[in-house]
C-alpha positions in Angstrom: 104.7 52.8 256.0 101.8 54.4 254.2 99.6 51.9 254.3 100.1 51.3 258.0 99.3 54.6 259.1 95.7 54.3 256.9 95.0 51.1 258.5 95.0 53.1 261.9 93.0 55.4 261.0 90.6 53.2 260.0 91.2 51.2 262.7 89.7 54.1 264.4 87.6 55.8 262.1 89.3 58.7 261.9 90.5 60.2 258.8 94.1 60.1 257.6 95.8 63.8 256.4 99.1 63.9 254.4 101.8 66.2 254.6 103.8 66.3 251.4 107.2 68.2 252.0 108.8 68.5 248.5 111.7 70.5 246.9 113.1 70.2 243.4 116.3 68.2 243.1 118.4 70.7 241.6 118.0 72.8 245.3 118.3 69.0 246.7 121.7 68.4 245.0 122.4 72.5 245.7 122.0 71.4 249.8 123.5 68.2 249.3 126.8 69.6 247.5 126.9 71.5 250.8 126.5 68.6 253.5 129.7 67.2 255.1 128.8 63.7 254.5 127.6 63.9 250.9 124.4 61.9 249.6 125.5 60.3 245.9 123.7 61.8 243.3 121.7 58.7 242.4 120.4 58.3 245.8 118.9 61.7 245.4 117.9 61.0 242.0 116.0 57.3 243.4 114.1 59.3 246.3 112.9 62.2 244.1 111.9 59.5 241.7 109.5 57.6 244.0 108.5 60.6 246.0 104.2 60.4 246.2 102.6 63.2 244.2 99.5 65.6 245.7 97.4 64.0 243.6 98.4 60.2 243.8 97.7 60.3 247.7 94.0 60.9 248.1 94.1 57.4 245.9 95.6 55.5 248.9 93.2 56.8 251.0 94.0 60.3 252.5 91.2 62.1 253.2 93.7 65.5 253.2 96.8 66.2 251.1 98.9 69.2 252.2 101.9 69.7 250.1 105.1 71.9 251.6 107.0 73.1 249.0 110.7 74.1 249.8 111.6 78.0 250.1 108.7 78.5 252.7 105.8 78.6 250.8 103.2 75.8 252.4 100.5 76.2 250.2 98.3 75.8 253.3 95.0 77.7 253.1 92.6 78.8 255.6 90.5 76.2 255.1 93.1 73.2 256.3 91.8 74.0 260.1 88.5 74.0 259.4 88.5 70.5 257.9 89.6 69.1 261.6 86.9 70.7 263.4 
C-alpha cells in the first residue's frame, strides 16, 4: 500500500507525507475489551507488531512523518503547514 502511494508521488513529483496514528496496546486491548464484536488478542498483538515506526518511514521515502499518538496529543507543530507552502 505504501509503496503505491510513493510511486504516485513520484509519479508526480510531489512529495509524499505520513500520518502515523498510534496508541499503545494495552489502551488497544482496553477499547477492544469494550467492542461488541471482539478483536482476539493476537490479532492486536500482530498489527501493533508490524505497525511502521516515525523513524522507519522517511526510509521508504516520506518526505514528512507526522505521528498521532492516542489521547489527543498530535505532536503536530507549527511548522507542519509551513512545509506544504
Amino acid at each position: 500500500m505504501r509503496a503505491g502511494l510513493l510511486a504516485r508521488a513520484r509519479y508526480w513529483q510531489r512529495p509524499a507525507a505520513a500520518l502515523l496514528f498510534t496508541a499503545d496496546l494495552e489502551l488497544s486491548r482496553k477499547r477492544n475489551a469494550g467492542r461488541a464484536r471482539v478483536v482476539p488478542d493476537h490479532v492486536l498483538v500482530e498489527q501493533h507488531r508490524f505497525l511502521p515506526t516515525v523513524a522507519q518511514l522517511p526510509g521508504e521515502g516520506f518526505a514528512h512523518v507526522q505521528e498521532i499518538r492516542d489521547g489527543g496529543d498530535t505532536g503536530v507543530s507549527d511548522d507542519l503547514t509551513s512545509a506544504w507552502t
